[in-house]
MARGU-400451 format. One record per residue (C-alpha): residue in one letter; x, y, z. Coordinates in steps of 0.5 Angstrom, whole numbers, plus 500, padded with zeros to 3 digits. Each point is the difference from the previous one (the first is absolute). Layout:
<atoms>
AXYZ ...
</atoms>
This chain:
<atoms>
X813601436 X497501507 X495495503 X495501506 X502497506 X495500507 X503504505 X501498508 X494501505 X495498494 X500508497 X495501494 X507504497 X503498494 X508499500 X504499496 X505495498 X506504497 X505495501 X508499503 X494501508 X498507497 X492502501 X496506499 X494503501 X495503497 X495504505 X494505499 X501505506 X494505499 X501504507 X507503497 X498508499 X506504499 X508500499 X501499507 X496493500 X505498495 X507501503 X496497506 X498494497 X507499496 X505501506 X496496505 X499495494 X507501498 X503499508 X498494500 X506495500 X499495494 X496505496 X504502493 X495505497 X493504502 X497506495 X494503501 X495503494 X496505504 X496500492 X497492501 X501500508 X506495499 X504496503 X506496497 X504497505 X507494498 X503496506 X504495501 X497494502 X500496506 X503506503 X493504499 X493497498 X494503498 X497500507 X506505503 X499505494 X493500502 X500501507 X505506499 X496504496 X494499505 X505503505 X501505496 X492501500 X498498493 X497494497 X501496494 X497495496 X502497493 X501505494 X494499495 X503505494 X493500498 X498504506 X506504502 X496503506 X494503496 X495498503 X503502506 X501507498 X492500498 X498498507 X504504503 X497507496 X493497501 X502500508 X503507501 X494502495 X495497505 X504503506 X500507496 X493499499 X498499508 X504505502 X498506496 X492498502 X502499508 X504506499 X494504497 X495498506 X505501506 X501506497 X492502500 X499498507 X507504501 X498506498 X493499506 X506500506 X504506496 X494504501 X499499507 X496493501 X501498508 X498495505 X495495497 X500502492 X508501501 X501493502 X494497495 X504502495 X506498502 X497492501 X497501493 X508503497 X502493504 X495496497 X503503493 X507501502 X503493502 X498496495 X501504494 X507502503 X501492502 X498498492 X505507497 X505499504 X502493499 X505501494 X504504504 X499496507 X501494495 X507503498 X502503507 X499492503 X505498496 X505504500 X499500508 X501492501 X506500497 X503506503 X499506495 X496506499 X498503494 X495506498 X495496502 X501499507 X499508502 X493500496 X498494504 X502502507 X496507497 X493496498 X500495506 X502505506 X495506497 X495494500 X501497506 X500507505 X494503496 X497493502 X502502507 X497508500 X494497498 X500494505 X502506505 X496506498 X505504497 X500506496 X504498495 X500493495 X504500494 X496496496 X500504494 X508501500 X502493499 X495499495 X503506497 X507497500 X497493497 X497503495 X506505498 X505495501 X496494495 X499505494 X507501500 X502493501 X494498495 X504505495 X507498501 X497493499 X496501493 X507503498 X504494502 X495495497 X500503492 X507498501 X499492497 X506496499 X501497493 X503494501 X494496500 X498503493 X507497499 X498494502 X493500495 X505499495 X503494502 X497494496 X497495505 X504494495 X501497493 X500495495 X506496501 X503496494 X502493501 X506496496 X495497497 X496507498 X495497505 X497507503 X498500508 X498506505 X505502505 X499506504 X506505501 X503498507 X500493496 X505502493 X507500500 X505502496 X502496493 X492499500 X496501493 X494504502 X495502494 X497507500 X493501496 X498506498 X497504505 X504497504 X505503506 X507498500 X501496507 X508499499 X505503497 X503496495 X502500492 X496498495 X501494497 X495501494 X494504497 X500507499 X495505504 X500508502 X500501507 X499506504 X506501505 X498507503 X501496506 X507500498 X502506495 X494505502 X498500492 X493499498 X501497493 X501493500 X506497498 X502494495 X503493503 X502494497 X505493502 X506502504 X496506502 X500502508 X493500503 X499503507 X495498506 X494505500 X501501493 X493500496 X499495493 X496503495 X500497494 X503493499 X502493503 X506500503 X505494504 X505503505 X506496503 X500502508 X506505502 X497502506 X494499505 X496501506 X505505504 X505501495 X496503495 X499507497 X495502503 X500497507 X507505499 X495506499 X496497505 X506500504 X502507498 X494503502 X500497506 X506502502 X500508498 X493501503 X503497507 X505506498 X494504499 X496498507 X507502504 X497508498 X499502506 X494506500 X501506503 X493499505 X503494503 X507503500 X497506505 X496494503 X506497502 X502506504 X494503502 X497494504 X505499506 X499507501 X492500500 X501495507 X505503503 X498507500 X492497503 X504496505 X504507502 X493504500 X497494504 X506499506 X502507500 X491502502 X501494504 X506503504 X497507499 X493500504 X500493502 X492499496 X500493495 X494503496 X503507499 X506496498 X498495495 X495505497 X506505498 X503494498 X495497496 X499507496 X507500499 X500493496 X493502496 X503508499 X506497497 X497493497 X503500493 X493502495 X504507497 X506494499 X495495498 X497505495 X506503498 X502496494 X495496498 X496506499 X504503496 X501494496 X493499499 X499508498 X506499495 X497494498 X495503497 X502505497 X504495496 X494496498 X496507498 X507500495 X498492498 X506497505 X499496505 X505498506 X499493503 X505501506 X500506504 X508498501 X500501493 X499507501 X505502505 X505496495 X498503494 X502507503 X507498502 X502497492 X505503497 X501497494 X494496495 X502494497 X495498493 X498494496 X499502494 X495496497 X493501503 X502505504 X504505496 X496498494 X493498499 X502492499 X495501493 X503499493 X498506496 X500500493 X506506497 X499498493 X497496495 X501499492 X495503497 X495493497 X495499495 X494498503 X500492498 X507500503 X499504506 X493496501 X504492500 X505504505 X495502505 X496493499 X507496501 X501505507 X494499503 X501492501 X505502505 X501502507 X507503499 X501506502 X502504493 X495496497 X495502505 X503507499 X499500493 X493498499 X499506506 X503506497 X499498493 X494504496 X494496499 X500496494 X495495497 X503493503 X498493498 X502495504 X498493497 X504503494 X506498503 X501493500 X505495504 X502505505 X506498503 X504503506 X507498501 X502503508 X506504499 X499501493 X494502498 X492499495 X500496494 X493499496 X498499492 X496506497 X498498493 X504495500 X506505502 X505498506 X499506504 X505501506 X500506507 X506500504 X507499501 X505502495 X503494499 X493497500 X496504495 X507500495 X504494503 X506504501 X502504507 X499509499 X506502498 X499507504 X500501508 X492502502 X503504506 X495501505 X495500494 X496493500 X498497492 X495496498 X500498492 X496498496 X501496492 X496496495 X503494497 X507503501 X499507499 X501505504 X494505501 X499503507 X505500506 X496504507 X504504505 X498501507 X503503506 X498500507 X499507502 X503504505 X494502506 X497507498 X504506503 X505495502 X506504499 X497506504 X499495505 X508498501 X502507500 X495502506 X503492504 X507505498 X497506503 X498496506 X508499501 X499492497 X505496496 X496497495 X502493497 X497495496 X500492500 X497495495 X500494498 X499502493 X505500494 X506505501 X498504494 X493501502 X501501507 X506505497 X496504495 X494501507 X505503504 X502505495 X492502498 X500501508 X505503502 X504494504 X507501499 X501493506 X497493497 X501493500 X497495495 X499492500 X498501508 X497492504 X497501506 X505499503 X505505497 X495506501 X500496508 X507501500 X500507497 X496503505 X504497505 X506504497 X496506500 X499499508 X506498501 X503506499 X495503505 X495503494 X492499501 X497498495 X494499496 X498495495 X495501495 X498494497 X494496496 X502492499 X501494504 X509500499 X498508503 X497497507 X506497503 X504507499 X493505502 X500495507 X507502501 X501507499 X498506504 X494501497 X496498494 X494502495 X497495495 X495502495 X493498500 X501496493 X506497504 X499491502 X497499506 X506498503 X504507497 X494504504 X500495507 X508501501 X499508498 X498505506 X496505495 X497499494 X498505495 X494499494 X502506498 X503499492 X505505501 X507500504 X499506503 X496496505 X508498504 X501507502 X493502501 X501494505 X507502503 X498508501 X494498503 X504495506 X505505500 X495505503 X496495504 X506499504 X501506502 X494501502 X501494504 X506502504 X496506501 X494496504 X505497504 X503507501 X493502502 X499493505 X506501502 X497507502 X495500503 X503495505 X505504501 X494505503 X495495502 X504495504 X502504505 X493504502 X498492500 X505499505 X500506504 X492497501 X497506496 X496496495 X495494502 X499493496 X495504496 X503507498 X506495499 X496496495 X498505496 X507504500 X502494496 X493500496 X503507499 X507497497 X497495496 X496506497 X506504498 X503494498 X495498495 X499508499 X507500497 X500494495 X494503497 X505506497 X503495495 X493500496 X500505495 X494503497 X503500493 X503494496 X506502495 X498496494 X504493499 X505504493 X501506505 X503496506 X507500497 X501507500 X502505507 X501507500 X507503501 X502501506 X495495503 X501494503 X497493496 X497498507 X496506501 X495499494 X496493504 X498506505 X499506496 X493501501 X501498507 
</atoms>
């Protein structure tokens, strides 16, 4: 058990006492933005003598770091990551940098705002000067573009000069250090020329080149920030303490940290289990969706093994402590999910891959263009206005835009087709998947026991049976009363109703014992044939059998059509359930799975996915329960539906309220398309660099035709992502279908 200790220097930062002189640390870091964020962070954390473990998750914006003590202290962990130019404070899973997301949205909102109505004006007053304006009028207008101007661009360009700060201090540049320099010198020379009664102010060009470059960053941010980590929801299921047993049966709340193992906790109905452990007495349904991914809930009794997170629905149970704190099952998903969203947060996007290389060569070629007109005519003016349009003319808003504009274009073709993309990562991942690996329960099948057949009952029988079912909130018998025909029940007919968990119903009927449930239950022997993948619920009065329900958990609609467009597409098709091997058998056969596995943990799903990307395949996870959030963490790409745990939908990158499985290629032909498109925007930036930087250079285009050549780009740009929305919607039951000879992808764009 790990107690907290107070680390040197008075830091507010909670340490951990691991034990044999190990620390760790939990730190929440909210300035960590990309996966080069993470290898900084972890190799500088990780370069210090002492240090044994340091892992960033870029989801929660957390840092966990281990070292050995005396050689490292808290202090020293602290001060290297401020060199490294983030700050970082204690990690509080119940924040996990949220609000920190939502303050800096409302701020490049704000900025956004500023700069398209200060653009909007200058650009008014511009228009005068453009159409001949001179002496005393010119220079008027010049002041009041100042007075709207500098402010506006001060309060807009603060993300961007923020960032660019940052960077500078600790000797590194990123994108934004262009786009400062850009803003601030455009600014500063103009304010000179209206000082001097010049001609030419560029007011208007710089607000121009916030007002593009805050859209594009305020689209990549709203993409980034539907992504939420679902370890916290995780954390929700942990049971803040429990009812200790004495030796003497004197019962006392601890909270979890404070239980151990060979403990005897007593868990109430309604209660979630805080601990693994086995129990020792009483018998109860549980609901372990958490472990196996199945709804129905499952019978338990003494010597049965119970798991943290696990719910108790039914009756008083006591358990002896196997394992708690750290050691238990769910702090084991929890650790899971952790460390496959670390993995996933090493992804890097293809906007910061070209950023990378894009940056350095904005300042070098600014710098040859202002040294070589320095060297060439010897006129500083002439040289940093040259130099200033080459920085606005190859200001990176064609970049900026060219995917989160595609992204939010796709995004909302997707949700016209009731699918929606939280991440925009998720998108670029999507489209590079080559095999789909499915749960079946929930998201191959509905989840919803549906009636198949029933015996054909007299009205009195059929009426008891009703009213016996309706006193449970089992889901066969919650089944049965919906799907049943409508009958004249009376429930105070029924007397002594009884439920026994993981049997079944008992009542008297005029004066007759009335029983629905189990087999063993209702006729005191085991069912002598195997149900398959079909679920009973019987029924017998005073001993005699008269009535036995079958339900089934049907296959999605089109599902088969669905599996064979995923192939279409060149996709591997696998299922993975924690179900029954008979049921998950009988549900791959109906679907055309030919690859399954049944009897699945989380952890088994974890590591099967793992295999998966082991042998360099990329692979998208489909799936709806708990057990199913550590595997959608660490796969490629992965897709929930909406009736999924909230849990199942935070870990998923896209979420389909579709009823249907065709939803999943849908989704895959749509990312594939909205790819290209973004290698084709990153063509045309890269073109109209290639034709614009040069007339910058050469001196053939001023601040102004500069600004609004990039404009122009940015417009071009945004122009081509809009070719991703179709006029027409294919009908969801048509999506699994293509023409021959037709590539699956091309069908997103048809109507293009």
């Amino acid at each position: 058990m790990t107690t907290p200790v107070s680390p040197p220097g008075a830091l507010d930062v909670w340490v951990q006492d691991l034990g044999a002189g190990r620390r760790r640390m939990d730190l929440l870091v909210p300035d960590l933005h990309c996966a080069g964020c993470i290898r900084k962070v972890e190799s500088g954390l990780g370069a210090i003598d002492g240090v044994s473990r340091a892992r960033v998750n870029l989801s929660t914006k957390r840092v966990l770091v281990e070292w050995a003590a005396p050689v490292v202290d808290a202090r020293k962990v602290l001060d290297t990551l401020e060199a490294l130019g983030f700050a970082a404070r204690p990690f509080d899973a119940g924040k996990s940098g949220q609000r920190e997301d939502d303050l800096r949205a409302s701020s490049l909102l704000r900025a956004l705002a500023v700069a398209g109505f200060a653009a909007a004006n200058v650009m008014l007053l511009s228009v005068s000067v453009w159409s001949g304006a001179e002496d005393t009028t010119r220079e008027l207008f010049h002041w009041i573009s100042a007075l709207i101007a500098v402010p506006a661009a001060a309060y807009a360009g603060r993300p961007f000069f923020r960032s660019a700060a940052s960077v500078l201090r600790h000797g590194r540049v990123n994108m934004d250090v262009p786009i400062s320099l850009g803003i601030v010198l455009a600014v500063a020379l103009s304010m000179f020329e209206t000082a001097t009664g010049g001609v030419r102010v560029y007011f208007d060009a710089s607000l121009m080149l916030c007002f593009f470059l805050l859209a594009g960053r305020y689209l990549d941010h709203m993409m980034r920030a539907r992504a939420r980590s679902a370890v916290t929801q995780l954390l929700s299921l942990s049971a803040t303490g429990a009812q200790v047993v004495g030796p003497d049966g004197e019962r006392r709340y601890c909270k979890v940290a404070e239980i151990e193992a060979g403990m005897v906790v007593a868990i109430a109905p309604g209660e979630r289990v805080p601990v693994d452990g086995r129990v020792i007495s009483g018998t109860s349904d549980l609901d372990r969706s958490i472990v196996t991914g199945e709804a129905a809930p499952e019978a338990i009794g003494p010597m049965g093994v119970v798991e943290a997170g696990t719910l108790n629905l039914t009756g008083p149970l006591q358990i002896e402590v196997t394992a708690a704190g750290h050691d238990s099952f769910l702090s084991q998903v929890i650790g899971l999910m952790e460390t496959a969203e670390q993995g996933k947060d090493r992804y890097v996007r293809l906007a910061d891959r070209a950023a990378q290389i894009y940056a350095p060569l904005v300042h070098l070629a600014a710098a040859a263009t202002f040294a070589g007109w320095m060297w060439w005519s010897g006129d500083w003016h002439l040289a940093l206005v040259t130099a200033i349009a080459v920085l606005i003319i190859t200001c990176p808003c064609a970049l900026g835009l060219a995917v989160p504009a595609v992204q939010m274009v796709a995004s909302g073709r997707l949700f016209r087709r009731g699918i929606m993309v939280k991440d925009g990562s998720a998108l670029e991942r999507l489209a590079e998947v080559d095999v789909v690996v499915l749960d079946k329960t929930g998201t191959l099948t509905l989840g919803q026991p549906e009636l198949v057949a029933q015996p054909n009952l007299s009205g009195p029988h059929r009426a008891m049976i009703l009213a016996l079912a309706r006193e449970s909130l089992h889901p066969l018998a919650k089944a049965l009363v919906a799907q049943s025909k409508p009958v004249a029940v009376l429930n105070s007919a029924l007397q002594e109703v009884t439920e026994v968990p993981g049997a079944g119903l008992s009542a008297r009927h005029q004066g007759k014992l009335l029983k629905l449930g189990s087999h063993q239950w209702c006729l005191g022997k085991p069912e002598e044939s195997e149900a398959g993948a079909v679920s009973m619920l019987h029924a017998s009065l005073d001993g005699e059998h008269i009535a036995c329900f079958l339900f089934q958990d049907k296959l999605r609609p089109h599902t088969g059509a669905a599996i064979a467009q995923l192939k279409a597409l060149g996709l591997e098709v696998a299922l993975l359930s924690g179900d029954r091997e008979h049921a998950v058998a009988a549900a791959a056969h109906q679907a055309g799975i030919t690859r399954w596995q049944a009897g699945a943990g989380p952890g088994d799903k974890v590591v099967f996915v793992a295999d998966l990307e082991r042998q360099g395949q990329r692979v998208l996870m489909v799936g709806d329960g708990i057990n199913d959030a550590p595997a959608l963490a660490a796969a490629h790409a992965s897709m929930a539906p909406a009736s999924a745990t909230d849990i199942g939908r935070t870990a998923a990158g896209l979420v389909f309220t579709s009823p249907e499985l065709a939803a999943v290629p849908y989704a895959v032909q749509v990312a594939r398309s909205a790819r290209r498109l973004v290698h084709q925007n990153f063509a045309l930036a890269a073109l109209y660099n290639l034709i614009a930087v040069p007339i910058a250079v050469l001196g053939f285009a001023s601040p102004l035709i500069a600004a609004i050549a990039m404009s122009s780009s940015s417009i071009v740009v945004t122009a081509n992502a809009l070719r991703l929305y179709g006029r027409n919607s294919v009908p969801s039951n048509q999506v699994a279908t293509s023409a021959p000879g037709k590539r699956p992808e091309d069908d997103a764009e048809a109507a293009a």
